[in-house]
C-alpha positions as YAML, in Angstrom:
chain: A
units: angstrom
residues:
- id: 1
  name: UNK
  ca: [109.68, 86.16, 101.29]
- id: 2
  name: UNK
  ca: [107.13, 86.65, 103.57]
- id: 3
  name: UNK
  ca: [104.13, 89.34, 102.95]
- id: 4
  name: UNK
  ca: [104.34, 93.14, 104.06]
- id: 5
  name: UNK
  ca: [101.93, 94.61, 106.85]
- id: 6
  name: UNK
  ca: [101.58, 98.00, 108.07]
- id: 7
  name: UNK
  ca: [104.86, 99.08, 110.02]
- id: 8
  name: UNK
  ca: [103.50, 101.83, 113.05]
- id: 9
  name: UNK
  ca: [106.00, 103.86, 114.82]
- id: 10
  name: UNK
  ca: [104.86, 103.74, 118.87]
- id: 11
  name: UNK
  ca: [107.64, 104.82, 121.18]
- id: 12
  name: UNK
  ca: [108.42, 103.03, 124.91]
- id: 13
  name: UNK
  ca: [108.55, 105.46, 127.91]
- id: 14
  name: UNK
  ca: [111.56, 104.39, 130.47]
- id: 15
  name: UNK
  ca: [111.88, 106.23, 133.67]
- id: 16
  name: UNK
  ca: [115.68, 106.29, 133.38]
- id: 17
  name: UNK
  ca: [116.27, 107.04, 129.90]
- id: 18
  name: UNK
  ca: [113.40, 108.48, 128.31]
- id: 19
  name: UNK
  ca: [111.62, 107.09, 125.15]
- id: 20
  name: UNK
  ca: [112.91, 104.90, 122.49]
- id: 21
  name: UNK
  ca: [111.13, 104.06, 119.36]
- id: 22
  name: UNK
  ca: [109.50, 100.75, 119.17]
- id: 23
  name: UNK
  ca: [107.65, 99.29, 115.72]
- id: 24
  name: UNK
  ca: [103.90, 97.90, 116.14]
- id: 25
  name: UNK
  ca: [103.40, 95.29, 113.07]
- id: 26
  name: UNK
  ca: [99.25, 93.89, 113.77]
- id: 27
  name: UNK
  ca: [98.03, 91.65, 111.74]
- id: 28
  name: UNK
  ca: [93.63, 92.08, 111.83]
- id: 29
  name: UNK
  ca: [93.47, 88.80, 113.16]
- id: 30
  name: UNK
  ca: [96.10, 88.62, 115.73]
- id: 31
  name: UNK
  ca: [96.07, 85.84, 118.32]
- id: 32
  name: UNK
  ca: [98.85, 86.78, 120.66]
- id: 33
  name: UNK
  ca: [101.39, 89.56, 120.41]
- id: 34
  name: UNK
  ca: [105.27, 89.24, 121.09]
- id: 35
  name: UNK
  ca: [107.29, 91.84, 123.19]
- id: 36
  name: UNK
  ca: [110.13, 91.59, 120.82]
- id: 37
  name: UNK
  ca: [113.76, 93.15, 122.13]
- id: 38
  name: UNK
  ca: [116.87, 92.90, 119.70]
- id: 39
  name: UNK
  ca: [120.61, 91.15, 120.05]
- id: 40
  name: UNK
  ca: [123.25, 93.19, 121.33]
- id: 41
  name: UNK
  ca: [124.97, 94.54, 117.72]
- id: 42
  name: UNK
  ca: [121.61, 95.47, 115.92]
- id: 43
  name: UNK
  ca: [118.69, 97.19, 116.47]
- id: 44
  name: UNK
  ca: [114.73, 96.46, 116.00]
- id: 45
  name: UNK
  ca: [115.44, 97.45, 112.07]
- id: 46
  name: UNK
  ca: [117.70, 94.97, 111.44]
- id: 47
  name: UNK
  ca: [116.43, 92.26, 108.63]
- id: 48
  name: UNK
  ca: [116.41, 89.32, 110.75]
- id: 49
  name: UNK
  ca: [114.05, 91.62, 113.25]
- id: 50
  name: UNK
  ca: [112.03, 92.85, 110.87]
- id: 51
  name: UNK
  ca: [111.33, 89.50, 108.97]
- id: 52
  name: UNK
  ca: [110.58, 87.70, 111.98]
- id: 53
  name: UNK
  ca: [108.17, 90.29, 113.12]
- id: 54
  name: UNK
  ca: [106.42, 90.24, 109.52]
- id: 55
  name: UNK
  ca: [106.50, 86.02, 108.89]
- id: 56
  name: UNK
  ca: [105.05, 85.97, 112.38]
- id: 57
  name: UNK
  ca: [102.00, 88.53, 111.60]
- id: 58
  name: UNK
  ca: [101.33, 86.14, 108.37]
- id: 59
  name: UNK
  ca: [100.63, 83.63, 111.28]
- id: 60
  name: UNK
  ca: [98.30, 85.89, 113.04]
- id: 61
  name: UNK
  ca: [100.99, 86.68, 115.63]
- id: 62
  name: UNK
  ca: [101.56, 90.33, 116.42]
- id: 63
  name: UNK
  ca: [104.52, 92.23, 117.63]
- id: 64
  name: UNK
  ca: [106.35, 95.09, 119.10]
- id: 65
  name: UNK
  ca: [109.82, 95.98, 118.15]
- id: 66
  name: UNK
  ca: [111.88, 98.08, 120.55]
- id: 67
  name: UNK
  ca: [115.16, 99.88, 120.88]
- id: 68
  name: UNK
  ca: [117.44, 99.36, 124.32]
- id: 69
  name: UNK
  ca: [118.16, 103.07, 125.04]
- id: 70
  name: UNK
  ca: [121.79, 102.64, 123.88]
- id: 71
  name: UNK
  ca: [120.84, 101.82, 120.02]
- id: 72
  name: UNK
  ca: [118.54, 104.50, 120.02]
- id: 73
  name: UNK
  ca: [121.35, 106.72, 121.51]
- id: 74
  name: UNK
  ca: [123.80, 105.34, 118.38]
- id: 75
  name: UNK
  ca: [125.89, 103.86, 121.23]
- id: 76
  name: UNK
  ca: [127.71, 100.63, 120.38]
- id: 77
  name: UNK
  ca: [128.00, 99.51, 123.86]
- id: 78
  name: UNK
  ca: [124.88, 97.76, 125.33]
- id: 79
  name: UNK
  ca: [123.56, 99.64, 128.51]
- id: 80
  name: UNK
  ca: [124.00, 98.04, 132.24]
- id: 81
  name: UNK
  ca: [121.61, 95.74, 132.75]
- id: 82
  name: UNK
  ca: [119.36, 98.08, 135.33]
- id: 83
  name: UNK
  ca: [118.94, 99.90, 132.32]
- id: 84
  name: UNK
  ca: [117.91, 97.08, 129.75]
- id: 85
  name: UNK
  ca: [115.71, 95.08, 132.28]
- id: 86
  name: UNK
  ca: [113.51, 98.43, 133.26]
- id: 87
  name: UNK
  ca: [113.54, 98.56, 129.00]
- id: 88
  name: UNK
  ca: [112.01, 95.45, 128.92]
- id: 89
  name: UNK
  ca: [109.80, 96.35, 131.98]
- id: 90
  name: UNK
  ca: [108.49, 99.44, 129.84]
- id: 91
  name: UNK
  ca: [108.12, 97.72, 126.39]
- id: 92
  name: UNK
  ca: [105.62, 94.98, 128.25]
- id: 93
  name: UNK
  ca: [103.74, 97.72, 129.71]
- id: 94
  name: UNK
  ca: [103.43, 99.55, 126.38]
- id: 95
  name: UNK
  ca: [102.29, 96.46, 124.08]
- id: 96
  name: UNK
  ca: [100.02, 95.98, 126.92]
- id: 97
  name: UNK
  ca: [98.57, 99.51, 126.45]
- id: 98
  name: UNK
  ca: [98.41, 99.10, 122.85]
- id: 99
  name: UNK
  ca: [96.85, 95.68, 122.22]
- id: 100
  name: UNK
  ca: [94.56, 95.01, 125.83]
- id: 101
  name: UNK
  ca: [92.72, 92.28, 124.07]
- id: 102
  name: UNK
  ca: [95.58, 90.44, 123.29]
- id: 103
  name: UNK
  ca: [98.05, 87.99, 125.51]
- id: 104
  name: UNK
  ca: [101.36, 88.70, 125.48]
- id: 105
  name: UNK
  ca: [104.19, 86.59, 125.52]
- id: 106
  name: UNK
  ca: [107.70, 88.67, 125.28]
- id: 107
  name: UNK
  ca: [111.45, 87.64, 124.49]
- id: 108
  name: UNK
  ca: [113.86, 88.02, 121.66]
- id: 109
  name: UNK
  ca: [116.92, 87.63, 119.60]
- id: 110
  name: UNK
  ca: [119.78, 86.81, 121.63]
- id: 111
  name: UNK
  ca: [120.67, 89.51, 124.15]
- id: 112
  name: UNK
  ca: [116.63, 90.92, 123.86]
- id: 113
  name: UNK
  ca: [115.47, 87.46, 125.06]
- id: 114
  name: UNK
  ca: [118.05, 87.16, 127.76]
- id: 115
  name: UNK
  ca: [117.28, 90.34, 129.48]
- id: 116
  name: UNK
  ca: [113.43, 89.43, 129.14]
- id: 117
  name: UNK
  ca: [114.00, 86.64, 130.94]
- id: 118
  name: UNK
  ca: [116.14, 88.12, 133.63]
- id: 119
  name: UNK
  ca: [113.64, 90.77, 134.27]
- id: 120
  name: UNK
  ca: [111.10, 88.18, 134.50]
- id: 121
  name: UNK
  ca: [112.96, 86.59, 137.36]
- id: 122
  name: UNK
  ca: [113.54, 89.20, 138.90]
- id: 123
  name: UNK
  ca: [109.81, 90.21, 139.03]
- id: 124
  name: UNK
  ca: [106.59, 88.91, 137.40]
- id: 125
  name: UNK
  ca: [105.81, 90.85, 133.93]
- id: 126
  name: UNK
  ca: [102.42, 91.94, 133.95]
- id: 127
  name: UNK
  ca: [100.43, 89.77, 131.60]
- id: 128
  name: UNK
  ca: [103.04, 88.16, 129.99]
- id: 129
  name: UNK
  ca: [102.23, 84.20, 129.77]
- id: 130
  name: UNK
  ca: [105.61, 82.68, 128.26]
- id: 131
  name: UNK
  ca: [108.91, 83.81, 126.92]
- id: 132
  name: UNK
  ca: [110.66, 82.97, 123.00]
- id: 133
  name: UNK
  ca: [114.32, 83.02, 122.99]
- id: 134
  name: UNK
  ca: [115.67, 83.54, 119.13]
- id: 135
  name: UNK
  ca: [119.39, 82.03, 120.25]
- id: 136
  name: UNK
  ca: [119.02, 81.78, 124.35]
- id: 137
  name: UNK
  ca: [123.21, 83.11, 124.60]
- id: 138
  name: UNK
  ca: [124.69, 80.67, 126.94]
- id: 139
  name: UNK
  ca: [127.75, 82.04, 127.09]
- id: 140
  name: UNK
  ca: [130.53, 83.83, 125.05]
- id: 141
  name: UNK
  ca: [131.77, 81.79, 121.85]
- id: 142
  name: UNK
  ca: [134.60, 79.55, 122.99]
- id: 143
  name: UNK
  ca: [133.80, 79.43, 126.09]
- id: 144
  name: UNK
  ca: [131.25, 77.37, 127.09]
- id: 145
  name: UNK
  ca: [129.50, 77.91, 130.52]
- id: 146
  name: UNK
  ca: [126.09, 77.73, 132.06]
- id: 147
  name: UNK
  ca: [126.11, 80.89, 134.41]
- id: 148
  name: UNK
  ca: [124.30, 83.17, 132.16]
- id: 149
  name: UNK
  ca: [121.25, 80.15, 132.73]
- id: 150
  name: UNK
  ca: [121.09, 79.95, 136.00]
- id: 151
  name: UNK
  ca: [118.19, 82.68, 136.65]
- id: 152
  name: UNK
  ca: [116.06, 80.86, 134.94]
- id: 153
  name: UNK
  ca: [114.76, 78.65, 137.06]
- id: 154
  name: UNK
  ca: [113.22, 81.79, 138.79]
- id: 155
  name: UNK
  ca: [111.48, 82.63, 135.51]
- id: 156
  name: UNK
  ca: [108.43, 80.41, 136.32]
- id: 157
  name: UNK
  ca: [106.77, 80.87, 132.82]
- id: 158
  name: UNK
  ca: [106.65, 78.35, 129.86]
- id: 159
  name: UNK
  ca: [109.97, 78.70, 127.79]
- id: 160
  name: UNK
  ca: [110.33, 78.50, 123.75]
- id: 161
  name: UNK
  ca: [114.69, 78.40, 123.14]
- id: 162
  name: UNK
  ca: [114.66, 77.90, 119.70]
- id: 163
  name: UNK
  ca: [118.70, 77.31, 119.03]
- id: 164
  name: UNK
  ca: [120.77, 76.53, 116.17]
- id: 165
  name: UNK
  ca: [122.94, 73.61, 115.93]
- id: 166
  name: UNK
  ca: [126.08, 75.56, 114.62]
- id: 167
  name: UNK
  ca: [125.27, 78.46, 117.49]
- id: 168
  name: UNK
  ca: [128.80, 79.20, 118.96]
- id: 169
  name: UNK
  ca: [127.06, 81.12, 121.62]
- id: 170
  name: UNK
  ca: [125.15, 77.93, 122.96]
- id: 171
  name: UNK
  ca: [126.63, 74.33, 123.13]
- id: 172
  name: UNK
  ca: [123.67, 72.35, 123.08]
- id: 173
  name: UNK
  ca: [124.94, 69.47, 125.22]
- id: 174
  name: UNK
  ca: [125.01, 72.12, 128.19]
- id: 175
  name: UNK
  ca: [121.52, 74.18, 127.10]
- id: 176
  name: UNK
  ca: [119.66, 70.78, 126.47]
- id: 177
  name: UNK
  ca: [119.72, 69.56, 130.39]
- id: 178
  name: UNK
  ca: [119.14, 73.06, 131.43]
- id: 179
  name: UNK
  ca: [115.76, 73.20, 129.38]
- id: 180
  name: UNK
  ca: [114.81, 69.75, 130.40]
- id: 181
  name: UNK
  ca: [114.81, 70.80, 133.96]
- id: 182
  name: UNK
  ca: [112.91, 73.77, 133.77]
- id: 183
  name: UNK
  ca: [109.94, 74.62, 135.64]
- id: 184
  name: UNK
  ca: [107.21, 74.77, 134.25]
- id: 185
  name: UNK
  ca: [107.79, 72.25, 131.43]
- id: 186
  name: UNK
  ca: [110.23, 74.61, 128.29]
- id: 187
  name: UNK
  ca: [110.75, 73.58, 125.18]
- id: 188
  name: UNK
  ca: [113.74, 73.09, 123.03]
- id: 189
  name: UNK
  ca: [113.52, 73.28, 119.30]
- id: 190
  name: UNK
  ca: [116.78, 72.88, 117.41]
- id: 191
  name: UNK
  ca: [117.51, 74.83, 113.80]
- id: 192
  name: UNK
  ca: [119.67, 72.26, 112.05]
- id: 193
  name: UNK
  ca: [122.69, 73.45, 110.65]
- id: 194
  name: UNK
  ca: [121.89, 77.27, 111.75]
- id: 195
  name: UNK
  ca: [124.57, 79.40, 113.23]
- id: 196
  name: UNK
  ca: [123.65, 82.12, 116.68]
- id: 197
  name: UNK
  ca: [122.35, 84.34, 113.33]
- id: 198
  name: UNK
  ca: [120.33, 81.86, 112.10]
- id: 199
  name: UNK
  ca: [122.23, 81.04, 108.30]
- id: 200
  name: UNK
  ca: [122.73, 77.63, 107.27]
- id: 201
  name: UNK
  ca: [125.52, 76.73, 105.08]
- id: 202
  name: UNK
  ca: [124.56, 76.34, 101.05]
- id: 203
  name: UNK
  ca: [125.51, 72.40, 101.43]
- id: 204
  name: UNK
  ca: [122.85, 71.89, 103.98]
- id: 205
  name: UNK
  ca: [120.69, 72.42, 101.45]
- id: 206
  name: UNK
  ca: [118.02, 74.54, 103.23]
- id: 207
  name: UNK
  ca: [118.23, 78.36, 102.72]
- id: 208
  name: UNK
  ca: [117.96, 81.07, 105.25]
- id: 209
  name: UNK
  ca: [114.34, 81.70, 104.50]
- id: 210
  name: UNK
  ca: [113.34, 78.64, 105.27]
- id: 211
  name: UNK
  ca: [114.91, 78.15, 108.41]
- id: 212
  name: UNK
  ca: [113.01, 81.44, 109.28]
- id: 213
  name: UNK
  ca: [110.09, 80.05, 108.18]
- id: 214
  name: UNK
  ca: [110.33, 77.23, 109.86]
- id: 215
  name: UNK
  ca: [111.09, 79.24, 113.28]
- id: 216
  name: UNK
  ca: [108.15, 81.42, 112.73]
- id: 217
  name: UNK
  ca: [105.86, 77.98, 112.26]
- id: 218
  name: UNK
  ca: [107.22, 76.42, 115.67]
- id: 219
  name: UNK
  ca: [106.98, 80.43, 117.10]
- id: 220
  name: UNK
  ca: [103.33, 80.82, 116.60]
- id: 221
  name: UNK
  ca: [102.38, 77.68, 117.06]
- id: 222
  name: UNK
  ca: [103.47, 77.44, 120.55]
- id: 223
  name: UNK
  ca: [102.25, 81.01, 121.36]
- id: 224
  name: UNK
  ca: [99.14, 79.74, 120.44]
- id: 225
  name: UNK
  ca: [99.05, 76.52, 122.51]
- id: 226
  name: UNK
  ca: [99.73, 78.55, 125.59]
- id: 227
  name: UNK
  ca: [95.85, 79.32, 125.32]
...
């Protein structure tokens, strides 16, 4: 298990829906911090948030953790997207209030990184210099599409998809050609043997932790290279 760091409550101020609580975890000798939204069913508390955000500070990568307005309501429903893209709008402007010396690159798990990168094609985020998708979700399981993709090539930022090979929210023979055309160059990495949640199966003989860790390597790592 990765180490603890200091967990500070910060808060993001929408213009629609007032504030929602966001999580600042900064590591002394951050690099880079990540604008980091959550999937659709769980909030920025959940333990695959909250790990991620922690094994990334070990790797000098800080982040902040946000609430869509509908979590921090206790709604189950996600919001319209108006509503989550201007929370993603907000949440870039806020880490960029509370970290000015650092570059930010912004994204999330599943849903979170899939309205980042819709608002970023819909308009430039401020600062931001590339986008991390924890499970890009391609379409709805068992049915296999590429229309939730196609804004992306109106992104024009570097791209990290990192994307598990048992994801039934992605078929990888569809995501792969979409990555390889993007503009400028994105990058693919695939989990083996990780579901959209990112478990493996015991007979794979990896454990969950180490896929994570191994996510959080090829995370900051490529934050980094982005300079």
């Amino acid at each position: 298990m990765s180490s603890r760091f200091p967990e500070r409550a910060q808060y993001v101020s929408t213009h629609g829906s007032g504030e929602v609580g966001a999580t600042l975890v900064r590591p002394d000798d951050a690099d880079a911090m990540l604008v980091f939204g959550h999937g659709a069913g769980a909030g920025m508390h959940h333990p695959f948030m909250t790990a991620m955000a922690h094994r990334l500070a070990t790797r000098r990568i800080a982040t902040l953790r946000y609430q869509f307005p509908y979590m921090e309501a206790g709604r189950r429903r996600p919001d319209l997207p108006p509503v989550l893209l201007e929370t993603v709008r907000a949440a870039v402007a806020r880490a960029a209030a509370l970290a000015p010396d650092l570059p930010l690159v912004a994204g999330g798990k599943s849903m979170g990184g899939r309205m980042t990168s819709m608002a970023a094609a819909e308009a430039d985020l401020p600062g931001v210099r590339g986008l991390v998708f924890f499970g890009f979700p391609l379409h709805p399981a068992k049915r296999p599409s590429t229309g939730r993709a196609e804004h992306l090539t109106a992104v024009g930022l570097p791209m990290l998809f990192l994307q598990g090979t048992r994801d039934a929210l992605a078929d990888l023979d569809l995501l792969a050609p979409i990555v390889e055309g993007l503009e400028p160059p994105a990058t693919l990495h695939i989990v083996e043997g990780a579901d959209h949640g990112f478990h493996v199966l015991v007979r794979s003989g990896r454990t969950d932790d180490e896929v994570a860790d191994e996510m959080a390597d090829r995370a900051a790592g490529w934050i980094r290279d982005l300079g």
